[in-house]
DOGU-898521 format. One record per residue (C-alpha): residue number from 1; residue in three letters; x, y, z. Coordinates in steps of 0.05 Angstrom, whole numbers, plus 5000, padded with zeros to 4 digits. Example, Ala and Ser with C-alpha at 12.3 -4.5 7.8 and 13.67 -1.06 7.14 Angstrom:
<sites>
<site num="1" residuo="ala" c1="5246" c2="4910" c3="5156"/>
<site num="2" residuo="ser" c1="5273" c2="4979" c3="5143"/>
</sites>
This chain:
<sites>
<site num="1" residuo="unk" c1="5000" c2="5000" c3="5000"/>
<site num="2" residuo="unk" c1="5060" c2="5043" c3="5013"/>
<site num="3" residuo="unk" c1="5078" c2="5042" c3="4929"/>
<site num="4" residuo="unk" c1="5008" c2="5083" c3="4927"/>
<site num="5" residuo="unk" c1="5000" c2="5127" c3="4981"/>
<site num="6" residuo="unk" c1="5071" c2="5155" c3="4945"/>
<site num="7" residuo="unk" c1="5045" c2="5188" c3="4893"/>
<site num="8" residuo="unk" c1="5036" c2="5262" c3="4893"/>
<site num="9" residuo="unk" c1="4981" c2="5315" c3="4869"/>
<site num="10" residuo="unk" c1="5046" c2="5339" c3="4836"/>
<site num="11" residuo="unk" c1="5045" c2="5282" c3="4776"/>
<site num="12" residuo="unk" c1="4981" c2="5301" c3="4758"/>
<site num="13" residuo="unk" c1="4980" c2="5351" c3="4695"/>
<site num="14" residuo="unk" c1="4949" c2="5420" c3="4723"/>
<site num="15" residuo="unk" c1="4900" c2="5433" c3="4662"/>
<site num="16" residuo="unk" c1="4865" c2="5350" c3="4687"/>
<site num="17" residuo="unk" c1="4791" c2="5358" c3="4708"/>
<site num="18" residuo="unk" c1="4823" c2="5321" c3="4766"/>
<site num="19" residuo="unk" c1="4882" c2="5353" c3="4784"/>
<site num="20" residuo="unk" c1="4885" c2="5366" c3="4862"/>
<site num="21" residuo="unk" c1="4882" c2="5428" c3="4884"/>
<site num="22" residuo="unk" c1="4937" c2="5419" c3="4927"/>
<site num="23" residuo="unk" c1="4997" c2="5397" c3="4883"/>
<site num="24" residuo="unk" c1="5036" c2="5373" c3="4945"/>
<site num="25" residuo="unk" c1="4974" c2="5333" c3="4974"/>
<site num="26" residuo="unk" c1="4980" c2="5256" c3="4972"/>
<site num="27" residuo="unk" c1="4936" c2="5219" c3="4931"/>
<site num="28" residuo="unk" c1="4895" c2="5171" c3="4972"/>
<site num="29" residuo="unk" c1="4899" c2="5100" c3="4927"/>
<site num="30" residuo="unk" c1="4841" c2="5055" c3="4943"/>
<site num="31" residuo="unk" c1="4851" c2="5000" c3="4896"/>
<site num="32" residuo="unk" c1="4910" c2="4971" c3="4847"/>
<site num="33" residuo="unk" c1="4912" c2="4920" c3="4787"/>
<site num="34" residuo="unk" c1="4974" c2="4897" c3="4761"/>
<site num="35" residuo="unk" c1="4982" c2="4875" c3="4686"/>
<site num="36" residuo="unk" c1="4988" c2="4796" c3="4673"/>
<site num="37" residuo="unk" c1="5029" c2="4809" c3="4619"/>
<site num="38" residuo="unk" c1="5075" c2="4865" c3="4633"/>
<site num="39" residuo="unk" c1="5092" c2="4860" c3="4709"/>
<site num="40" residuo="unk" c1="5120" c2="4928" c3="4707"/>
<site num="41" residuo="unk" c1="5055" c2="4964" c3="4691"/>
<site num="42" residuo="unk" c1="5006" c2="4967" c3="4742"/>
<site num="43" residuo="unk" c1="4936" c2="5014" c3="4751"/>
<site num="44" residuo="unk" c1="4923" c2="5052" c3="4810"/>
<site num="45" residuo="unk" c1="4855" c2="5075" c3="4831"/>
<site num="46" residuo="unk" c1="4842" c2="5133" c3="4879"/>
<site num="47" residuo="unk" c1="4791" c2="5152" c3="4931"/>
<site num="48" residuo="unk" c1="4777" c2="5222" c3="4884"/>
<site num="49" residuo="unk" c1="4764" c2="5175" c3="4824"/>
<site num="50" residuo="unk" c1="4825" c2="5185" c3="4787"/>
<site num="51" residuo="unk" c1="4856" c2="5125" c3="4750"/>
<site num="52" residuo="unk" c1="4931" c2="5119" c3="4742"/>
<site num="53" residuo="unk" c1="4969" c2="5083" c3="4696"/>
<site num="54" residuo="unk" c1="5042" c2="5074" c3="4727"/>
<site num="55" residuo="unk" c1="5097" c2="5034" c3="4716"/>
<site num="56" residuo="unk" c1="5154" c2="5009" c3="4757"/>
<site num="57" residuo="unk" c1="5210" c2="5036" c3="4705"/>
<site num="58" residuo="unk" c1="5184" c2="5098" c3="4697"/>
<site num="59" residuo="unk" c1="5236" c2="5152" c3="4703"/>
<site num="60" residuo="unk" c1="5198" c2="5212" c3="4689"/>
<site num="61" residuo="unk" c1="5194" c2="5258" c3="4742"/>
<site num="62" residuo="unk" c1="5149" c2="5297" c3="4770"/>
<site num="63" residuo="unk" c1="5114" c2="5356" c3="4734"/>
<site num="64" residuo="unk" c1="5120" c2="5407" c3="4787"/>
<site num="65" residuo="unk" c1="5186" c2="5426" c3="4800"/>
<site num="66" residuo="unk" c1="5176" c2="5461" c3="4854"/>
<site num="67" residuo="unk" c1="5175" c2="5403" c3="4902"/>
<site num="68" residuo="unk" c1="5242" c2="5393" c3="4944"/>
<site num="69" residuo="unk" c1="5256" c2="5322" c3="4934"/>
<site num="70" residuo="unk" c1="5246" c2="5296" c3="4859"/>
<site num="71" residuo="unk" c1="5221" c2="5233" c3="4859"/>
<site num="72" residuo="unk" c1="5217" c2="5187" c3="4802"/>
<site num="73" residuo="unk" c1="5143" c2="5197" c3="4784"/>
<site num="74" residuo="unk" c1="5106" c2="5123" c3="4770"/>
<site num="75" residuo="unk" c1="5050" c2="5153" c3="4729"/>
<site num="76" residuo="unk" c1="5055" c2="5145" c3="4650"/>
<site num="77" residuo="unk" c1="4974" c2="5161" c3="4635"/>
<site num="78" residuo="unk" c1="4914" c2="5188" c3="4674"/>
<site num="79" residuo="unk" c1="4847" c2="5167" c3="4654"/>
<site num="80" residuo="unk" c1="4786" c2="5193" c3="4650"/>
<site num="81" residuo="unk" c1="4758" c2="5198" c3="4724"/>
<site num="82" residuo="unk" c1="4705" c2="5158" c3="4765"/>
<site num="83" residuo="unk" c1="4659" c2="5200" c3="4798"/>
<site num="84" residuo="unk" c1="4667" c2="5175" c3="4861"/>
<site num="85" residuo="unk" c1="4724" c2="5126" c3="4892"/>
<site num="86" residuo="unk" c1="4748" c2="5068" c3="4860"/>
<site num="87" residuo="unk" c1="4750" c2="5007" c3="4898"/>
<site num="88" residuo="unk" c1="4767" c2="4959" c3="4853"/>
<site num="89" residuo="unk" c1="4815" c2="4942" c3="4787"/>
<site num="90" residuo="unk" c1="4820" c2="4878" c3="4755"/>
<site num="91" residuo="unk" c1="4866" c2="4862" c3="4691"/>
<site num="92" residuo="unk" c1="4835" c2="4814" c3="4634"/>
<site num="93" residuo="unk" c1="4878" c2="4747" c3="4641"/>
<site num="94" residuo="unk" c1="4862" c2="4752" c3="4559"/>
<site num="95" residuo="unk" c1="4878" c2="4805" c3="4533"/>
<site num="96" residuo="unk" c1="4939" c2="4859" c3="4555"/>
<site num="97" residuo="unk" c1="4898" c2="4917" c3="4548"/>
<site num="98" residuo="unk" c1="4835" c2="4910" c3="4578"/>
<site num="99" residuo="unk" c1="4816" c2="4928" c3="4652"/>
<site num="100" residuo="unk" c1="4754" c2="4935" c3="4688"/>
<site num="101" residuo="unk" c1="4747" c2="4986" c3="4753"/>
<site num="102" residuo="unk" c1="4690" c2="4995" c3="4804"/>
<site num="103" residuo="unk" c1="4676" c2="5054" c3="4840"/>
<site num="104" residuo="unk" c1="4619" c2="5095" c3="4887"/>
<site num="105" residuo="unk" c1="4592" c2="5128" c3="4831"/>
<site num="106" residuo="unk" c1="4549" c2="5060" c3="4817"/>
<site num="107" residuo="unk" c1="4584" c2="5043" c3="4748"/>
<site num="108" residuo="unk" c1="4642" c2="4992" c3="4719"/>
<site num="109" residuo="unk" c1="4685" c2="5013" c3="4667"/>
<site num="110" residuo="unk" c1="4723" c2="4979" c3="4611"/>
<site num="111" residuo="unk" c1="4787" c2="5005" c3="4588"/>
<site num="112" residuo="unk" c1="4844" c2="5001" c3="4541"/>
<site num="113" residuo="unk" c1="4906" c2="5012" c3="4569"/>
<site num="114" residuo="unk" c1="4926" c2="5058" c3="4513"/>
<site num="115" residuo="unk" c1="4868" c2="5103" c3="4509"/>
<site num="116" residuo="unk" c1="4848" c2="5154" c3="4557"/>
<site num="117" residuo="unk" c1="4774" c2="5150" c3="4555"/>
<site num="118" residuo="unk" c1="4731" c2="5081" c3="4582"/>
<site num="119" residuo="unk" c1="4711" c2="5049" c3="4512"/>
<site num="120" residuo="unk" c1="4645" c2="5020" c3="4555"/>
<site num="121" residuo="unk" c1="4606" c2="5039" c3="4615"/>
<site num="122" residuo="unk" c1="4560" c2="4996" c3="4658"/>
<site num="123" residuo="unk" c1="4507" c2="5022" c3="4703"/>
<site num="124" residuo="unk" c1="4479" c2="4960" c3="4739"/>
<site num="125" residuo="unk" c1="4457" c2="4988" c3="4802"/>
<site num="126" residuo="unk" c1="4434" c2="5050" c3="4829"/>
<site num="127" residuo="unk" c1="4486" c2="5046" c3="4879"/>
<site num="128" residuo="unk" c1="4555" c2="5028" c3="4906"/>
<site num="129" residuo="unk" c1="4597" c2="4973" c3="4861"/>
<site num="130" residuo="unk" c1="4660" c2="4949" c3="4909"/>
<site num="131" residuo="unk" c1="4691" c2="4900" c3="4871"/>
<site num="132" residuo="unk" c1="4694" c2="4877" c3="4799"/>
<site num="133" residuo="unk" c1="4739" c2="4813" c3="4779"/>
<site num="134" residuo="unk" c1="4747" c2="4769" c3="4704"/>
<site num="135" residuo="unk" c1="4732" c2="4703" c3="4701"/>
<site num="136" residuo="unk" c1="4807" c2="4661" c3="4698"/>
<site num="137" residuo="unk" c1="4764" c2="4608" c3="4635"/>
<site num="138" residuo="unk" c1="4721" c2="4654" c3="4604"/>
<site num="139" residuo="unk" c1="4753" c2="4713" c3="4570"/>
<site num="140" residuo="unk" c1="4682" c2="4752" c3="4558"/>
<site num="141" residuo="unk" c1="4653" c2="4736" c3="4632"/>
<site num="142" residuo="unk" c1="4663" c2="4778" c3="4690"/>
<site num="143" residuo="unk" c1="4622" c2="4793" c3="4758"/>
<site num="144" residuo="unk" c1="4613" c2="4842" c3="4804"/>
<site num="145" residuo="unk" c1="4589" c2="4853" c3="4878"/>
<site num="146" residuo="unk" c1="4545" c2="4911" c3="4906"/>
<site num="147" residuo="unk" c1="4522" c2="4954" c3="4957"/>
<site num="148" residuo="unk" c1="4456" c2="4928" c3="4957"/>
<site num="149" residuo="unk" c1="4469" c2="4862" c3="4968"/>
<site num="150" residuo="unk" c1="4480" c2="4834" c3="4896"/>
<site num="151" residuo="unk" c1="4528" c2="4792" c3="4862"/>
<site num="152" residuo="unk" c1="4526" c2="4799" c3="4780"/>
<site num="153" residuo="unk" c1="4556" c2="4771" c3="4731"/>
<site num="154" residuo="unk" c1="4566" c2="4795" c3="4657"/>
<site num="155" residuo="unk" c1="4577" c2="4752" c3="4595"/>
<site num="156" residuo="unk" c1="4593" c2="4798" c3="4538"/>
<site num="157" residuo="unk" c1="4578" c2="4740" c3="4488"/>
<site num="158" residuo="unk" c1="4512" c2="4736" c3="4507"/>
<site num="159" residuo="unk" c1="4494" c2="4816" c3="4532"/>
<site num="160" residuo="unk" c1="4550" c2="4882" c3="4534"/>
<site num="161" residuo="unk" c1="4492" c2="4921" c3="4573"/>
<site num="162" residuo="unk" c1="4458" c2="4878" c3="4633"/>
<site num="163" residuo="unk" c1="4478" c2="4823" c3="4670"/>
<site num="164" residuo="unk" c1="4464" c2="4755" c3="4653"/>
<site num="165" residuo="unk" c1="4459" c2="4741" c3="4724"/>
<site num="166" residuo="unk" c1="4437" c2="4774" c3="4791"/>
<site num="167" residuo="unk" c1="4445" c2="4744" c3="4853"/>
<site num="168" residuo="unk" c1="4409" c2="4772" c3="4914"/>
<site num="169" residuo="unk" c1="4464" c2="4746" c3="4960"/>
<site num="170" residuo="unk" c1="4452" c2="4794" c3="5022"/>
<site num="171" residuo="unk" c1="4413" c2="4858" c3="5048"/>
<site num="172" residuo="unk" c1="4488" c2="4883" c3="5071"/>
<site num="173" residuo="unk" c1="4545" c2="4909" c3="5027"/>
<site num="174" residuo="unk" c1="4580" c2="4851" c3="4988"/>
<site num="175" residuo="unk" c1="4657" c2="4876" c3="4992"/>
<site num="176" residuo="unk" c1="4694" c2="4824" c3="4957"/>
<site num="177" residuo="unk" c1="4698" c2="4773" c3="4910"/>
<site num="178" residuo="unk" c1="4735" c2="4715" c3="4877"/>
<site num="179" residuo="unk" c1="4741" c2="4663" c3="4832"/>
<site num="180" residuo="unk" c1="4765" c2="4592" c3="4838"/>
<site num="181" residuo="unk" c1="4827" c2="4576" c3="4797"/>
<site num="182" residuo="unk" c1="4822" c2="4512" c3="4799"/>
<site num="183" residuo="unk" c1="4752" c2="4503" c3="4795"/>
<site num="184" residuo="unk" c1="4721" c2="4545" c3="4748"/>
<site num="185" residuo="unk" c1="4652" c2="4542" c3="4763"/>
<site num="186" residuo="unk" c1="4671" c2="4559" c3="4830"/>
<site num="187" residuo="unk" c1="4659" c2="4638" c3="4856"/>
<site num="188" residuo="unk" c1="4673" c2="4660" c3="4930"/>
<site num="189" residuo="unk" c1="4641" c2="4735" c3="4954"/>
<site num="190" residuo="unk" c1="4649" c2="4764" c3="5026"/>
<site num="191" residuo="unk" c1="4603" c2="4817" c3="5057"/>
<site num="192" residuo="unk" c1="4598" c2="4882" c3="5103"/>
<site num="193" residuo="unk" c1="4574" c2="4823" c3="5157"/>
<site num="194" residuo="unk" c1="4632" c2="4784" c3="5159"/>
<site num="195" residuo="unk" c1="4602" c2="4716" c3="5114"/>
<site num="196" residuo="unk" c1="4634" c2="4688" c3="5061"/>
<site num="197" residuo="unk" c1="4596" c2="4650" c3="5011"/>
<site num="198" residuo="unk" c1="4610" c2="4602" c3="4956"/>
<site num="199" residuo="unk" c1="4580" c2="4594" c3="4895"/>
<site num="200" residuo="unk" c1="4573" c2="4551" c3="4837"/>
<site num="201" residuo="unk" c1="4561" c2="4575" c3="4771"/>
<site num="202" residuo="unk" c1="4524" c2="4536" c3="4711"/>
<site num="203" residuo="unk" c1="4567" c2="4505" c3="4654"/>
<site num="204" residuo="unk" c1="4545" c2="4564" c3="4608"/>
<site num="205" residuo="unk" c1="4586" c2="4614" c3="4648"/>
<site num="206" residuo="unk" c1="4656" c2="4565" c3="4672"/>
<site num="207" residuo="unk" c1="4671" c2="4535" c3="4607"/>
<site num="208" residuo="unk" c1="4712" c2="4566" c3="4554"/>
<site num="209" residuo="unk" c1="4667" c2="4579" c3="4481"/>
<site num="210" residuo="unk" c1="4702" c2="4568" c3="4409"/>
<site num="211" residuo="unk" c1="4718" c2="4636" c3="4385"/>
<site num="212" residuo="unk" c1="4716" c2="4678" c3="4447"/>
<site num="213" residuo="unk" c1="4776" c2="4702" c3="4442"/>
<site num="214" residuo="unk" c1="4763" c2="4733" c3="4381"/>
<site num="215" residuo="unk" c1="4705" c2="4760" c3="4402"/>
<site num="216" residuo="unk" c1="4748" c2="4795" c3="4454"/>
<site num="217" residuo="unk" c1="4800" c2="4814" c3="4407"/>
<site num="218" residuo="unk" c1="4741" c2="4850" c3="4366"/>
<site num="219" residuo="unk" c1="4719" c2="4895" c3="4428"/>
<site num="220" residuo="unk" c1="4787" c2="4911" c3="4452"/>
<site num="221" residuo="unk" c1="4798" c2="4939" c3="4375"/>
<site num="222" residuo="unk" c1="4730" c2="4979" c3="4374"/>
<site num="223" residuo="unk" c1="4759" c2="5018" c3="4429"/>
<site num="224" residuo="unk" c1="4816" c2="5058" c3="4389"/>
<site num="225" residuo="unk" c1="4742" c2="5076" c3="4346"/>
</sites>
């Protein structure tokens, strides 16, 4: 947590809707995704709603130069902001570009590495979305857990809008979730209460489709559109 909480208002270009307005202000990270391809490059999220790309071999520094000690600034992109904090950022195990992010402002977002901008963004809930995560078999599936109790999951095969699945697994905040590695149709969520819960999903959503990947390919191209 400490590789987060180092980053400055000071990286963040001054003319950024997001820019602090104190340039020597921490930036309060709430959530970080690493690349499974590219262990150097890694995505921060912030409790303002920024979104940081950074990388561990960065050697820019800082953009203000007014700051006594120059650090070696980790940022290489900021994204377009979250409204609210993010509290979750999970890499596609498929493809190198794509990550998802969850935030307070009640959407998910899907983004290319390489662009700016969120290429697709999910409104699911009127409400708090904690946690988003891929699923390690299916390249298009991914769920989510809510403030309102819910557990979703998405299959962009079959839907890029809704859910193909809602699971009303509390009334308290679901925090956290996970999937199985090792068995696929197998998906873990904790809550605000202090269960955990395990569940197991249908064949349809834990077994790997001809062509998916393509499929994938095709929606990770559209956003450079």
């Amino acid at each position: 947590s400490s590789g987060i909480n180092a980053e400055y208002g000071s990286d963040i270009p001054r003319d950024h809707p997001a820019a602090p307005a104190n340039r020597h202000a921490d930036i309060g990270g709430t959530a970080m995704g690493f690349s499974r391809e590219d262990p150097s490059v890694f995505v921060v999220g912030t409790e303002s709603g920024l979104i940081l790309k950074c990388s561990t071999l960065s050697t820019a520094l800082p953009l203000d130069k007014g700051i006594k000690v120059q650090f070696r600034s980790p940022i290489t992109l900021v994204y377009n902001s979250h409204n609210g904090p993010v509290y979750d950022v999970h890499f596609s195990h498929a493809h190198r570009n794509l990550f998802l992010t969850a935030s307070t402002d009640g959407t998910l977002r899907l983004y290319n590495t390489l662009q700016p901008k969120p290429f697709q963004v999910l409104e699911p809930v009127a409400g708090y979305v904690f946690s988003v995560q891929w699923s390690p078999v299916r390249p298009l599936v991914f769920a989510a857990t809510t403030a309102n109790g819910s557990l979703l999951v998405y299959d962009l095969k079959k839907n890029r809008i809704s859910p193909t699945l809602q699971i009303p697994v509390t009334q308290s905040p679901v925090h956290s979730l996970a999937f199985n590695r090792k068995s696929s149709d197998v998906l873990s969520t904790g809550d605000s209460r202090g269960s955990v819960k395990i569940w197991k999903l249908s064949e349809g959503l834990s077994t790997p489709i001809k062509g998916e990947q393509r499929i994938l390919d095709r929606i990770a191209a559209s956003s450079y559109e």
